[in-house]
py3Dmol code that shows the C-alpha trace and the ligand (Angstrom):
import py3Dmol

protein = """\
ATOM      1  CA  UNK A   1     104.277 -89.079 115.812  1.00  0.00           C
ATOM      2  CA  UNK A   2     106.273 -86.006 115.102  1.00  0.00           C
ATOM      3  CA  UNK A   3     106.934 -85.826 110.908  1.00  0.00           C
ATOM      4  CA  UNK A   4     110.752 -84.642 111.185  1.00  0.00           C
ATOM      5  CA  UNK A   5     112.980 -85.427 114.293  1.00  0.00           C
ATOM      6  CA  UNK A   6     116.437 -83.803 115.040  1.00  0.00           C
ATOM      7  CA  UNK A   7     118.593 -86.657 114.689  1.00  0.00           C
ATOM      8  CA  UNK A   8     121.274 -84.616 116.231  1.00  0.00           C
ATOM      9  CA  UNK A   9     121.875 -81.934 118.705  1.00  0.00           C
ATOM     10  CA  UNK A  10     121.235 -78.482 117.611  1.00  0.00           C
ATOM     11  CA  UNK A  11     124.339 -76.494 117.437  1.00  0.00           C
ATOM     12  CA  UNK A  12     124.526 -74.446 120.614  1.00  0.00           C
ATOM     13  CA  UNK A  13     126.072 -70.653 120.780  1.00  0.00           C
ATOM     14  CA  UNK A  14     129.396 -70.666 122.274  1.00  0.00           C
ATOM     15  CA  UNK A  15     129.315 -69.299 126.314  1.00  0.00           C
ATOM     16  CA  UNK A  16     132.527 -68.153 126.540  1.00  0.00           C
ATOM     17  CA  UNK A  17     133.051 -65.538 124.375  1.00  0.00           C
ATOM     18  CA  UNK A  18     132.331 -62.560 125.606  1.00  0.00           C
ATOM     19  CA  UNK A  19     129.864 -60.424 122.859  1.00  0.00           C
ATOM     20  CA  UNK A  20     131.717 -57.553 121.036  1.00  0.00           C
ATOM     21  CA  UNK A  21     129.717 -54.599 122.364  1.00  0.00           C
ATOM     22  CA  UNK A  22     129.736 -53.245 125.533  1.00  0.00           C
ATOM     23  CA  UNK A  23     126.855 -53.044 128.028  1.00  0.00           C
ATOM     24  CA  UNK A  24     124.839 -50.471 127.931  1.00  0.00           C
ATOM     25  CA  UNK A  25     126.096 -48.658 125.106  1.00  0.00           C
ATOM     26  CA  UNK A  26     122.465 -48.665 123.564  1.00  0.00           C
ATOM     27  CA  UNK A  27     119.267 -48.688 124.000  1.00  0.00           C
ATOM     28  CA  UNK A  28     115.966 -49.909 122.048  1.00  0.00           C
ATOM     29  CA  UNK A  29     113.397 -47.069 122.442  1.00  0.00           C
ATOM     30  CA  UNK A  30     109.596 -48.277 123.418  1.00  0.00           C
ATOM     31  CA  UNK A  31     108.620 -45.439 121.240  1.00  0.00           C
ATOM     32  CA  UNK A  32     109.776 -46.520 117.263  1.00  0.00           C
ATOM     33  CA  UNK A  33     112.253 -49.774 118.505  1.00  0.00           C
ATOM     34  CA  UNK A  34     115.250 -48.036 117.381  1.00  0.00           C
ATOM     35  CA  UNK A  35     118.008 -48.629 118.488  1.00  0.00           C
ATOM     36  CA  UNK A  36     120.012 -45.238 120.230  1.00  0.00           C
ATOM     37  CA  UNK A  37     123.446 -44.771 121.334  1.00  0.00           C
ATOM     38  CA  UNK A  38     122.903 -44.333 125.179  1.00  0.00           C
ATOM     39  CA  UNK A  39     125.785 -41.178 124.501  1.00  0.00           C
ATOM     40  CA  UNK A  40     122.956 -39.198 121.938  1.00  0.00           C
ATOM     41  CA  UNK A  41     120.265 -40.236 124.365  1.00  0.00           C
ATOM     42  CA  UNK A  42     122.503 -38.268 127.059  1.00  0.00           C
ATOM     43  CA  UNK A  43     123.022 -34.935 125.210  1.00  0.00           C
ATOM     44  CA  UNK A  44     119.541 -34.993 123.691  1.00  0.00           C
ATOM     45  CA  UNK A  45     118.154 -34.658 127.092  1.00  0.00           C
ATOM     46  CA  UNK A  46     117.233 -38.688 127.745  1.00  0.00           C
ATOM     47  CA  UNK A  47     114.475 -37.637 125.025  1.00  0.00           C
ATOM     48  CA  UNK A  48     115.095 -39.967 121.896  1.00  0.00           C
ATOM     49  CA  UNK A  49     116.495 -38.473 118.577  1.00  0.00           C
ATOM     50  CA  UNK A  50     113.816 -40.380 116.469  1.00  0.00           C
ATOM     51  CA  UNK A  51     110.440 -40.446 117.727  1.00  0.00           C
ATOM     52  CA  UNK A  52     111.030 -37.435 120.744  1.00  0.00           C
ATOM     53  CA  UNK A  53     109.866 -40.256 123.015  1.00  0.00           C
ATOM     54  CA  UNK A  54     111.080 -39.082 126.859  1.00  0.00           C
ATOM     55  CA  UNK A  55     112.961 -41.439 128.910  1.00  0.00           C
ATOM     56  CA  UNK A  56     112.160 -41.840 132.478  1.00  0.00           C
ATOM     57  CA  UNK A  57     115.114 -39.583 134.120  1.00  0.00           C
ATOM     58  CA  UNK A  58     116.538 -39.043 137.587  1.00  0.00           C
ATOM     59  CA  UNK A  59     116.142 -36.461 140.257  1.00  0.00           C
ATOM     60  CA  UNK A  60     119.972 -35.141 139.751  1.00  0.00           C
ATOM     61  CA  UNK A  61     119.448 -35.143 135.793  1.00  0.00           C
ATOM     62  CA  UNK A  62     116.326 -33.163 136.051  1.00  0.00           C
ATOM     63  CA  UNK A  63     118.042 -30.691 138.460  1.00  0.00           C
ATOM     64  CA  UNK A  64     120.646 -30.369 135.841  1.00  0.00           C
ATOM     65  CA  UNK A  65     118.334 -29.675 133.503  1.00  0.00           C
ATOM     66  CA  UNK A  66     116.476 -27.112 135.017  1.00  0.00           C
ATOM     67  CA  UNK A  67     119.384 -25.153 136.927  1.00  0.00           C
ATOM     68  CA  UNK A  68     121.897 -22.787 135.236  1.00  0.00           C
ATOM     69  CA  UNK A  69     124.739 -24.288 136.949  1.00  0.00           C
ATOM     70  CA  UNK A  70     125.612 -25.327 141.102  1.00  0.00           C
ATOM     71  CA  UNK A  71     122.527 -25.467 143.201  1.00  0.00           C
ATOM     72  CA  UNK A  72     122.289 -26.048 146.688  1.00  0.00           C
ATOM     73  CA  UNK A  73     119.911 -29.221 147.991  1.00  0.00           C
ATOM     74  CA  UNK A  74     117.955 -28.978 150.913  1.00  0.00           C
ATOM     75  CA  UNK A  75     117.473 -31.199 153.769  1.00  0.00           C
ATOM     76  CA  UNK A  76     119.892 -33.565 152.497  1.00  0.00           C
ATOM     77  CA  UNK A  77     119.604 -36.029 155.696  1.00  0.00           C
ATOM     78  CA  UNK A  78     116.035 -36.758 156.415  1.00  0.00           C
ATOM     79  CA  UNK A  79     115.203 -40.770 156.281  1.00  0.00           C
ATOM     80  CA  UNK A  80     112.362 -42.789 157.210  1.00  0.00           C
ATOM     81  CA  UNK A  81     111.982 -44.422 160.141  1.00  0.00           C
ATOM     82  CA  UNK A  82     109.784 -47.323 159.128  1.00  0.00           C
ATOM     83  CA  UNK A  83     106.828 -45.894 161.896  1.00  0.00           C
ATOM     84  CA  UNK A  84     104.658 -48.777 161.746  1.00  0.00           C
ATOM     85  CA  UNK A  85     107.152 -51.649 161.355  1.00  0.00           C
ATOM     86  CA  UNK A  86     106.314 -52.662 158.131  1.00  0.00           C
ATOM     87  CA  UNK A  87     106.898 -55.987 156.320  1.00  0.00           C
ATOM     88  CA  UNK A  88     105.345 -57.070 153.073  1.00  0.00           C
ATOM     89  CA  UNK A  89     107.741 -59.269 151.325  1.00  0.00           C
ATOM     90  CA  UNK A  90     110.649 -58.031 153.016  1.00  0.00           C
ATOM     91  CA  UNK A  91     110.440 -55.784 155.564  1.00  0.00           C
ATOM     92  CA  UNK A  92     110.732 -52.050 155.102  1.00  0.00           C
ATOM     93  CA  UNK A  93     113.902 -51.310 156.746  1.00  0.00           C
ATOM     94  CA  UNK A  94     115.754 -53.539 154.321  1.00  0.00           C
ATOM     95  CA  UNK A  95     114.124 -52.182 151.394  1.00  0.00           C
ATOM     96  CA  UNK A  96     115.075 -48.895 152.727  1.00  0.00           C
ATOM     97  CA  UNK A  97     118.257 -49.726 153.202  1.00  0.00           C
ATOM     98  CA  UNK A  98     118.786 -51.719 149.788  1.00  0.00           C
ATOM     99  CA  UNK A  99     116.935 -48.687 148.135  1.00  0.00           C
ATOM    100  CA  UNK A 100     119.641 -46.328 149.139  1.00  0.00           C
ATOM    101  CA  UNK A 101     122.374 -48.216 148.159  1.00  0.00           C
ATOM    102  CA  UNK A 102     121.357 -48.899 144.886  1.00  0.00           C
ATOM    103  CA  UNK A 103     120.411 -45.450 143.823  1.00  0.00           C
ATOM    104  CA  UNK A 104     122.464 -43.528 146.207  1.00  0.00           C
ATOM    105  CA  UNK A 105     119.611 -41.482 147.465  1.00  0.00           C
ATOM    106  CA  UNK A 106     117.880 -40.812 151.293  1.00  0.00           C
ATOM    107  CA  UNK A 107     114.318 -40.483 149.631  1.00  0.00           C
ATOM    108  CA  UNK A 108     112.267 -40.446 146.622  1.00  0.00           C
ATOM    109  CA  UNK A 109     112.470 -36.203 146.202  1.00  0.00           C
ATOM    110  CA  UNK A 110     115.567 -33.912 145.926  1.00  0.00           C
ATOM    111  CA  UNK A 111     114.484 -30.203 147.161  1.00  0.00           C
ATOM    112  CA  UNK A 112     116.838 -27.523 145.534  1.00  0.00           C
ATOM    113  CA  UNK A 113     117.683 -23.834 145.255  1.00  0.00           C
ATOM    114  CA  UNK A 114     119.137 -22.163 142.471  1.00  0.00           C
ATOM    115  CA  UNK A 115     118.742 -20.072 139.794  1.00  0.00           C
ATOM    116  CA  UNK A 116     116.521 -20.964 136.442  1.00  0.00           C
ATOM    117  CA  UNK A 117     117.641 -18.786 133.507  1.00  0.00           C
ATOM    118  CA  UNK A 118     118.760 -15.925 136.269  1.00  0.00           C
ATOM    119  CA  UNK A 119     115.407 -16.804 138.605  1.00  0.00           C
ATOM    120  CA  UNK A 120     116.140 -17.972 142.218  1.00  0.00           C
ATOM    121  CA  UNK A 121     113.868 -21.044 142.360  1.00  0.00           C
ATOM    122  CA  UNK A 122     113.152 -23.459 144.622  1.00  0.00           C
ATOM    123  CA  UNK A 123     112.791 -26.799 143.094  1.00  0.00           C
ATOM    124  CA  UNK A 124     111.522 -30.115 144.043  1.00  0.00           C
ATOM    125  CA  UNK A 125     112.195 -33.505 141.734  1.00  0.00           C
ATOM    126  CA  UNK A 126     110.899 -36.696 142.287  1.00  0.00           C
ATOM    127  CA  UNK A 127     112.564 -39.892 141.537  1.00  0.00           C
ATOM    128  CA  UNK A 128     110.430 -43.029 140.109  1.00  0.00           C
ATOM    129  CA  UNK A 129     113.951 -45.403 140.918  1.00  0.00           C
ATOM    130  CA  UNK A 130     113.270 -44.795 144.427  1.00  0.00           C
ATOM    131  CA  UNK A 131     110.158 -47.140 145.768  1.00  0.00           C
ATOM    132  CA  UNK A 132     108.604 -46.080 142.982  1.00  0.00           C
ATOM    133  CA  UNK A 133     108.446 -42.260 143.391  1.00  0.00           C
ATOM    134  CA  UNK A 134     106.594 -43.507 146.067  1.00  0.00           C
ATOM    135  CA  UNK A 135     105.587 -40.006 148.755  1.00  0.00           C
ATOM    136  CA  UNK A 136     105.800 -41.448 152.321  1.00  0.00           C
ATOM    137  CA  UNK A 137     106.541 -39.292 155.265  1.00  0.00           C
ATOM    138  CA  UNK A 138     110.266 -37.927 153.805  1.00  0.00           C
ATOM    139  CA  UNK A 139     108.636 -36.749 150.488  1.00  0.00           C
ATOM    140  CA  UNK A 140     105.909 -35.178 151.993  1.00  0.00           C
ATOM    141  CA  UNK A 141     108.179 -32.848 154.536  1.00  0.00           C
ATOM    142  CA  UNK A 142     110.715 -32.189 152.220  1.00  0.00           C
ATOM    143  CA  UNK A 143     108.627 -30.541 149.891  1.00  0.00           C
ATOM    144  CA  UNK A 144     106.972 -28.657 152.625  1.00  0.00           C
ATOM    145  CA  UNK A 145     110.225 -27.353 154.282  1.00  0.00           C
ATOM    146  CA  UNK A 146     110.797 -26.351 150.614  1.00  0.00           C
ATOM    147  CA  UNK A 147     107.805 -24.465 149.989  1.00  0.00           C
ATOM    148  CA  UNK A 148     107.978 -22.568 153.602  1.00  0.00           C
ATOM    149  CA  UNK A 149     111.596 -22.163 153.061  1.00  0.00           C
ATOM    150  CA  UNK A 150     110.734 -20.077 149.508  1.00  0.00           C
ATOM    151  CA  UNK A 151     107.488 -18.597 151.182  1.00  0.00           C
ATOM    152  CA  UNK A 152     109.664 -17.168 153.685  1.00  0.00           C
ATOM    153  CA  UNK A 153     112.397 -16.277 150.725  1.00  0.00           C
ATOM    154  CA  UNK A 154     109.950 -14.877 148.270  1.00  0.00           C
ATOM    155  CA  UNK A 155     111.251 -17.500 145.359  1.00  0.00           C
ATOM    156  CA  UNK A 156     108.882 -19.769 143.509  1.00  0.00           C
ATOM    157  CA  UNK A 157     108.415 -22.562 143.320  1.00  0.00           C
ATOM    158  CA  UNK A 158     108.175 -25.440 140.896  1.00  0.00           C
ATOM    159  CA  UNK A 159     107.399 -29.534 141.939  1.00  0.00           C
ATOM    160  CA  UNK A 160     108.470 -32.171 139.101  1.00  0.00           C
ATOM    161  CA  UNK A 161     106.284 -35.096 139.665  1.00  0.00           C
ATOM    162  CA  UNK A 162     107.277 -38.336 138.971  1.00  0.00           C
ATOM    163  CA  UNK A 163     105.299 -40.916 141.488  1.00  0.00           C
ATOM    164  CA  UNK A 164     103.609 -43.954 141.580  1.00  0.00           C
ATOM    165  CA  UNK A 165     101.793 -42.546 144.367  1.00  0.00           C
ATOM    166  CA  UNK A 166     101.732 -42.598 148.180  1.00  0.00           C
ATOM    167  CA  UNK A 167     103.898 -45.129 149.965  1.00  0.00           C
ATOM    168  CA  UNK A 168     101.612 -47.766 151.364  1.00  0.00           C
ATOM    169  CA  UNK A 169     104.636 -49.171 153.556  1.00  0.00           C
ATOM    170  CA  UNK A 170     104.169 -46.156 155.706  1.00  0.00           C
ATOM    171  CA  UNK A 171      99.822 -46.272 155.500  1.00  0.00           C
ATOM    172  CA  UNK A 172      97.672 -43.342 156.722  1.00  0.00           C
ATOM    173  CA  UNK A 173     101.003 -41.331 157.580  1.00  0.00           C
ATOM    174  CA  UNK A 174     101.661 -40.753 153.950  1.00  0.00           C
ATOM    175  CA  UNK A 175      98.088 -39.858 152.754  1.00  0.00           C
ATOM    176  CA  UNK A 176      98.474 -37.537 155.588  1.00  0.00           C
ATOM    177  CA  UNK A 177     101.545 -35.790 153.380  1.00  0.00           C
ATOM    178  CA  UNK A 178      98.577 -34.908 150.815  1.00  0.00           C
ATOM    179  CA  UNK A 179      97.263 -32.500 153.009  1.00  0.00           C
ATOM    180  CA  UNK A 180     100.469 -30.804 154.350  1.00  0.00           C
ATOM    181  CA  UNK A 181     101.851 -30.359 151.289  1.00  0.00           C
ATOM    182  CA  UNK A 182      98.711 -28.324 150.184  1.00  0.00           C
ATOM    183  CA  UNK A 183      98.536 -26.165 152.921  1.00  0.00           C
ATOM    184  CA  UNK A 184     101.600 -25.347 152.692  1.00  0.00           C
ATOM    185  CA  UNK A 185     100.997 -24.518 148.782  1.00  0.00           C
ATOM    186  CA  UNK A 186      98.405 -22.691 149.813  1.00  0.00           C
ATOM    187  CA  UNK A 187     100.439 -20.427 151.996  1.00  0.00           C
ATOM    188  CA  UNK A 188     102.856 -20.016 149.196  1.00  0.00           C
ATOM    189  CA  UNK A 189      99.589 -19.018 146.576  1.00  0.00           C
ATOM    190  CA  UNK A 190      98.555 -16.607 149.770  1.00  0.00           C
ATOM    191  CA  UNK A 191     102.294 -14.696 149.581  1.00  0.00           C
ATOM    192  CA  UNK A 192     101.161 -14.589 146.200  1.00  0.00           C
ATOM    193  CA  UNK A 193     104.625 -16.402 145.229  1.00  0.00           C
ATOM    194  CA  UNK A 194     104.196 -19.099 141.692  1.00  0.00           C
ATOM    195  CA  UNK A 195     104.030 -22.439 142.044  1.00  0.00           C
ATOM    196  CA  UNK A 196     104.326 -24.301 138.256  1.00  0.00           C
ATOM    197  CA  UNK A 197     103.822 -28.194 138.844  1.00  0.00           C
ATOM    198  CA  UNK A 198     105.701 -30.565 135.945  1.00  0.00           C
ATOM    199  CA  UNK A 199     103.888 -33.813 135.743  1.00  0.00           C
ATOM    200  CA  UNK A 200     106.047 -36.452 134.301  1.00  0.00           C
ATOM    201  CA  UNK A 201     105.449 -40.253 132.815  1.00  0.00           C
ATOM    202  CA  UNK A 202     104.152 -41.500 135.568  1.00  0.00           C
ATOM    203  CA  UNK A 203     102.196 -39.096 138.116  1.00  0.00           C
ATOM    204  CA  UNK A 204      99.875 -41.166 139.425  1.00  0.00           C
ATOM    205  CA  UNK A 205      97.729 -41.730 142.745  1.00  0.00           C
ATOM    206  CA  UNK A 206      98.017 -39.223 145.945  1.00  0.00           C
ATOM    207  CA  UNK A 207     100.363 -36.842 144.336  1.00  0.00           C
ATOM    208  CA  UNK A 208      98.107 -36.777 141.398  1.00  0.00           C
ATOM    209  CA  UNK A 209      95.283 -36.431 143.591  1.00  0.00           C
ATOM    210  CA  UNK A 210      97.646 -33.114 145.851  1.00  0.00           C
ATOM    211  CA  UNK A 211     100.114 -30.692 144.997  1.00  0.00           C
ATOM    212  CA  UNK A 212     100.746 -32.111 140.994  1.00  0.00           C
ATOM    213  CA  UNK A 213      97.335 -31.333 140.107  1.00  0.00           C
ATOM    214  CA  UNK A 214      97.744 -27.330 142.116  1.00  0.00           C
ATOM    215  CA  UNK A 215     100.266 -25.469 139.828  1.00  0.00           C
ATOM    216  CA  UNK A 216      99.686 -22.014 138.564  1.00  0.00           C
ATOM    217  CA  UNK A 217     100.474 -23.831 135.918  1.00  0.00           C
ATOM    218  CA  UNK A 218     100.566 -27.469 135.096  1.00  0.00           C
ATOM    219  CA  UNK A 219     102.497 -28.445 132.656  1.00  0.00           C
ATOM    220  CA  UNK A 220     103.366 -31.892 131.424  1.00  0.00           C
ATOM    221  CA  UNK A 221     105.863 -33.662 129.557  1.00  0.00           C
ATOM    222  CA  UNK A 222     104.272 -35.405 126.152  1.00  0.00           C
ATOM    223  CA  UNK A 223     102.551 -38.970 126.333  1.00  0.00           C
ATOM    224  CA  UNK A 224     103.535 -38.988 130.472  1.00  0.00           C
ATOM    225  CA  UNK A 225     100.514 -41.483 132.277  1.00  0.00           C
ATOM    226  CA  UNK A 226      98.709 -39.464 134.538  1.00  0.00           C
ATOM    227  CA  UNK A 227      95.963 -40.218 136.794  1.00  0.00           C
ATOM    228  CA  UNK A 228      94.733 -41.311 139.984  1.00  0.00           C
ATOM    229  CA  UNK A 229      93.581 -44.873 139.783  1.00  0.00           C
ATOM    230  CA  UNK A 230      94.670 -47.030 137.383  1.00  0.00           C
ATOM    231  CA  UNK A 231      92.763 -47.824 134.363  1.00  0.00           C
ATOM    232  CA  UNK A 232      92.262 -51.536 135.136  1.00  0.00           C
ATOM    233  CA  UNK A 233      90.732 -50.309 138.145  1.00  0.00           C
ATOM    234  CA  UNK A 234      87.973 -47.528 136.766  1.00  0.00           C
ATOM    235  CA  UNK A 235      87.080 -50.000 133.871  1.00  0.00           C
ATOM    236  CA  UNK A 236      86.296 -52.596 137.016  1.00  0.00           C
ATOM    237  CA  UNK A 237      84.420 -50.187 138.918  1.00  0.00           C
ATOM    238  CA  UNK A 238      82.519 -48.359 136.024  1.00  0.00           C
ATOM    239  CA  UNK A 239      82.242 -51.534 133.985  1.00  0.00           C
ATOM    240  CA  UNK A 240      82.904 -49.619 130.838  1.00  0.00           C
ATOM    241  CA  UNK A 241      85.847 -49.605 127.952  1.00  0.00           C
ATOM    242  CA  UNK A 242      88.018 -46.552 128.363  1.00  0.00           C
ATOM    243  CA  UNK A 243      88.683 -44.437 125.533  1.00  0.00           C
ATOM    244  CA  UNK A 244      92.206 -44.739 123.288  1.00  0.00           C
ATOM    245  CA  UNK A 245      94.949 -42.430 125.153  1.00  0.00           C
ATOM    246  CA  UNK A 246      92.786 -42.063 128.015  1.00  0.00           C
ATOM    247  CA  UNK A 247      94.921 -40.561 131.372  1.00  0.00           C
ATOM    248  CA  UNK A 248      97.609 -39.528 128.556  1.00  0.00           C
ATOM    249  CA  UNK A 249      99.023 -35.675 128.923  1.00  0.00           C
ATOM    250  CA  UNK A 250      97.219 -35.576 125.790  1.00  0.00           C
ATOM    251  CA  UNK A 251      93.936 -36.334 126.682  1.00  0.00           C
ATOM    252  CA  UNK A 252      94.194 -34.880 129.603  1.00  0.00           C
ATOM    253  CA  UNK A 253      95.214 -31.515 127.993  1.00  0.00           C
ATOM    254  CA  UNK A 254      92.183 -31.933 125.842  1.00  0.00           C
ATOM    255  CA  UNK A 255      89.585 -32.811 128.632  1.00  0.00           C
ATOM    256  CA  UNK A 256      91.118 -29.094 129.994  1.00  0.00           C
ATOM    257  CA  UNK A 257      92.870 -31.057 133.335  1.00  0.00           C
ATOM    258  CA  UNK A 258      96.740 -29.638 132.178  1.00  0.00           C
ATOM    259  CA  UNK A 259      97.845 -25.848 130.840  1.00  0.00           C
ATOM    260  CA  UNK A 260     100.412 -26.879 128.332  1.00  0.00           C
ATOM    261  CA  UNK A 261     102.252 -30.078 127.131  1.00  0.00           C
ATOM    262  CA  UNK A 262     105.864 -29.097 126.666  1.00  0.00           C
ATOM    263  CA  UNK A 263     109.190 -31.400 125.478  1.00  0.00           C
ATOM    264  CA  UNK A 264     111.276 -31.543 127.757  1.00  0.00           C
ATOM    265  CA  UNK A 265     113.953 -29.762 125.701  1.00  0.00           C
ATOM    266  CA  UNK A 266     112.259 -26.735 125.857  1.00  0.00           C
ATOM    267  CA  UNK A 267     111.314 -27.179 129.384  1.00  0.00           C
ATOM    268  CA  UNK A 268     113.312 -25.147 131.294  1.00  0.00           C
ATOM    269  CA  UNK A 269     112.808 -22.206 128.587  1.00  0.00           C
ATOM    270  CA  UNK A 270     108.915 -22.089 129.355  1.00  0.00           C
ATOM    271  CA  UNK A 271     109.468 -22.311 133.040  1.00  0.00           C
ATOM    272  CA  UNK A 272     111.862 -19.313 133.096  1.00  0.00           C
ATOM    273  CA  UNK A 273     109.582 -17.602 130.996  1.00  0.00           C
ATOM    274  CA  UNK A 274     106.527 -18.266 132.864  1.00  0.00           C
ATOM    275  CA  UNK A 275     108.340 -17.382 135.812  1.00  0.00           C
ATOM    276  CA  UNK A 276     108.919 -14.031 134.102  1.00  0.00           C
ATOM    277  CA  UNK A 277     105.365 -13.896 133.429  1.00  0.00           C
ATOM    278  CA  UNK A 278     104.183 -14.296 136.662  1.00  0.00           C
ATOM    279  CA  UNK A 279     106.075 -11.516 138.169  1.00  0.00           C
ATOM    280  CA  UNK A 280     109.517 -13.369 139.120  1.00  0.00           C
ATOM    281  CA  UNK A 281     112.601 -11.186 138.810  1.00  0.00           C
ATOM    282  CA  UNK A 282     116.324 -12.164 137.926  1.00  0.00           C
ATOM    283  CA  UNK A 283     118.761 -12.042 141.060  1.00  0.00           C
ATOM    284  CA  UNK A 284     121.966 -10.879 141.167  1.00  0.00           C
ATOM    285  CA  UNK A 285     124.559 -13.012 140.739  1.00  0.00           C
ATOM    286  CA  UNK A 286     126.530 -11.869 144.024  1.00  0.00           C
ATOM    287  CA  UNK A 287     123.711 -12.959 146.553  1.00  0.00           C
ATOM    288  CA  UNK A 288     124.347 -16.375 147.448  1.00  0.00           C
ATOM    289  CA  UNK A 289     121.772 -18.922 147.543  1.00  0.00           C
ATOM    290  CA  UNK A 290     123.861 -20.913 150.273  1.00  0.00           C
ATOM    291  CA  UNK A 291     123.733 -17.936 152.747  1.00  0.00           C
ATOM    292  CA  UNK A 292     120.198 -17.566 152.181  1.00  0.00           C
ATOM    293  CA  UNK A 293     119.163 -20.900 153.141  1.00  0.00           C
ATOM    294  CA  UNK A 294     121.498 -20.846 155.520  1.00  0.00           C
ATOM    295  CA  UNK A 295     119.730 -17.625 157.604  1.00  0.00           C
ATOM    296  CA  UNK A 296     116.334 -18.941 157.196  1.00  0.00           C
ATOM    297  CA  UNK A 297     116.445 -22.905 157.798  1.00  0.00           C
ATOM    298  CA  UNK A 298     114.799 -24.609 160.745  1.00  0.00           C
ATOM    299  CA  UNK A 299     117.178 -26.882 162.878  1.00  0.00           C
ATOM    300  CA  UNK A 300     116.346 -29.813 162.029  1.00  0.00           C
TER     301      UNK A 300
END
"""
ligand_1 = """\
1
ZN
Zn 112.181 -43.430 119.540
"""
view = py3Dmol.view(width=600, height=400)
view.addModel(protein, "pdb")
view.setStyle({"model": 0}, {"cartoon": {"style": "trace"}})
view.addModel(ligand_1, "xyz")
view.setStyle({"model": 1}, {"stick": {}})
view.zoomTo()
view.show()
């Protein structure tokens, strides 16, 4: 027998008043649980004013980020065609299709010219909203047509990773992507063009395991999870306790697998300056990226 009883009903909180602040005006950060005004998240680069924790960001915001001003996206049309007619719990079509509406993109990577601090750079950026960041057959040929379109232009190139892997909706087609994407790296590395790869929270699986772990550089944003498998997984198959921060950028950094752990505020300041480094050369503002592409792209 319970000791005290509620003789009456508890009082409940009213349901029709609507609550005084506005959705999505803040946000509690995972990092130090304070809570941010989602307007100083925005200007402070979705990195959080506190604790310098970085927020998961979109491809557009990243491209913003990294580009002076206007740049021109490539291959803007290419969607899957679901080649093997998946269906897991829906089938893939719909999840396609629902996809797209809700974040307004074909595919998980926007490919991009224009210029970083002056240098006329091709860049890729990944999107985790999408499937997960997920590279199926899209991913894997836009990034290719992007690094033969800058092989052919003599820009370099730089991948942001963001990916939960390859897309398993699409099977041995999207491991396939691996490969392609490295040979055409590897042509790039042969027109002795840069490539710097950006590994953001979370690069995981085959991208990890292709063209994120190939930079000239490989730089990653702080505390970002990268690795191949999961940890659940290696501690399964090794039967042993990982270590603390294990497939952290800063482990990973320490174990020698990454060049340089940078915040994402003073990302696109390395890049440009690595790009320097590596022989890149400011363009003049009169040439036109748009006519450019325009001369060399493949019908598609
Ligand atoms: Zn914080």
């Amino acid at each position: 027998m319970a000791w005290f009883k509620k003789a009456r009903k508890p009082i409940a909180a009213p349901t029709d008043k609507a609550s005084r602040v506005p959705e999505g005006l803040m946000v509690k950060c995972p990092g130090c649980a304070q809570i941010i005004y989602n307007k100083d998240l925005t200007t402070n680069l979705n990195v959080c004013p506190k604790c310098a924790h970085h927020f998961r960001v979109s491809a557009t915001d990243r491209l913003r980020m990294l580009f002076d001003d206007a740049w021109v996206e490539q291959d803007q049309g290419l969607v899957s065609t679901d080649p093997l007619g998946f269906t897991d719990t829906k089938p893939y079509r719909s999840r396609l299709k629902a996809t797209m509406d809700a974040t307004g993109l074909k595919d998980a990577v926007i490919t991009a010219v224009g210029t970083i601090d002056g240098v006329q750079t091709m860049v890729a950026a990944m999107d985790y909203e999408f499937i997960g960041g997920s590279m199926g057959v899209v991913v894997g040929e836009k990034i290719t047509r992007a690094i033969e379109r800058a092989t052919r232009s003599r820009w370099p190139v730089v991948i942001v990773c963001c990916s939960g892997g390859a897309r398993m909706m699409e099977g041995a087609l999207s491991l396939m992507q691996m490969a392609k994407v490295c040979g055409a790296l590897a042509r790039l590395g042969r027109a002795r063009l840069p490539y710097i790869s950006v590994l953001t929270d979370p690069t995981t699986g085959g991208v990890t395991a292709s063209f994120a772990m190939l930079g000239d550089l490989n730089i990653a944003e702080p505390k970002a999870l990268i690795g191949f498998a999961g940890p659940r997984v290696i501690e399964q198959t090794i039967k042993q306790t990982l270590p603390e921060g294990f497939q952290r950028s800063e482990f990973l950094l320490d174990k020698g697998m990454l060049d340089l752990i940078v915040d994402r505020r003073e990302m696109r300041s390395v890049i440009a300056n690595a790009l320097r480094f590596m022989g890149a050369t400011r363009t003049e503002p009169t040439e036109s990226p748009a006519a450019s592409v325009a001369a060399s792209a493949p019908q598609l």
